[in-house]
C-alpha positions in Angstrom: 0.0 0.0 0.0 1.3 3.0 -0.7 1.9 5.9 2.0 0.0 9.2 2.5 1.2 12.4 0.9 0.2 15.7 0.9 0.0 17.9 -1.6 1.7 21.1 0.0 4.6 18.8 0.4 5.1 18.3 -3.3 4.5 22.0 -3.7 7.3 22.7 -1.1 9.7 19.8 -2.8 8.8 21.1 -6.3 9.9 24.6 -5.7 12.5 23.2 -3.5 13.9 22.3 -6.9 13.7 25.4 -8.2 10.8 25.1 -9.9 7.9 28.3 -9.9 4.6 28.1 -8.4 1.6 28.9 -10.1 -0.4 32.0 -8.6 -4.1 33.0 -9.4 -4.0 36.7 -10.6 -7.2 37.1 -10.3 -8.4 36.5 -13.7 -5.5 33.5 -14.7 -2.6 31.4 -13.8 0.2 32.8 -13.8 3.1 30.3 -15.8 4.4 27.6 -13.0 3.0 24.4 -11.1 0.0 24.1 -9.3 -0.3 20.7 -6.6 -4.1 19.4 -5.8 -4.9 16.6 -3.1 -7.1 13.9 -4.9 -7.0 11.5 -1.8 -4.8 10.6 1.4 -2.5 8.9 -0.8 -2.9 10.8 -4.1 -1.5 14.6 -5.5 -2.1 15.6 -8.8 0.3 18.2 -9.9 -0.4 20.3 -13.3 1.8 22.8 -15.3 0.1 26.2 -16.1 1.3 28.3 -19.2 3.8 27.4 -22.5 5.9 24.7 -22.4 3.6 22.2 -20.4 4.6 18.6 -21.5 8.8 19.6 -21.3 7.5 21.6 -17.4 6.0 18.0 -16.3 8.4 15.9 -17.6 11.0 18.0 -15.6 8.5 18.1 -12.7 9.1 14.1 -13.4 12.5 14.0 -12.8 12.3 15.7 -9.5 9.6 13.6 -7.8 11.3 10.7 -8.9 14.7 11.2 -7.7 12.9 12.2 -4.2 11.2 8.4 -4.5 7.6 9.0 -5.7 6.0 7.5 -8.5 4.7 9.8 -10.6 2.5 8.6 -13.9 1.2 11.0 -16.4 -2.0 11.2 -16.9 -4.2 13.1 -19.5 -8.1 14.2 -18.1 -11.4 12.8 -20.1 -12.2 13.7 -23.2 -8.9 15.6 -24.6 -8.6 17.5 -20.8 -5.7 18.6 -19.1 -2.4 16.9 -18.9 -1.4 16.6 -15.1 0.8 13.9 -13.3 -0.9 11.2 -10.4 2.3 11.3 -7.5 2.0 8.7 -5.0 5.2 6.8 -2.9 5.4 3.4 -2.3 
């Protein structure tokens, strides 16, 4: 079974890394992650702005070299690429 997580964690790792948070400017997102807690054992993380497949796959490479297992994932019909982060 894997362990629980939260999703401020991996917001604190990813930007740990160097990596920028995503901020609501009151009308969008500004460029940058952005973690969400889908369960006790569950974070979905998505990249907002240009360059969102080579941001996630970087995000990727973080995660993984802290030991999660992230899997990328892509929303129903045609939605929003994000990645599921658990650890074992």
């Amino acid at each position: 079974m894997t362990q629980r997580i939260r999703a401020t964690d991996i917001s604190r790792q990813l930007g740990d890394a160097g990596h920028q948070h995503s901020e609501w400017d009151g009308t969008d997102w500004d460029p940058g992650y952005r973690s969400k807690q889908s369960g006790p054992r569950l974070v979905h993380t998505y990249h907002d702005g240009p360059g969102e497949q080579h941001h996630l796959e970087l995000y990727t490479l973080a995660l993984r070299n802290l030991g999660y297992t992230v899997t990328a994932e892509q929303q129903d019909r045609g939605g929003r690429r994000r990645l599921a982060i658990t650890k074992p």
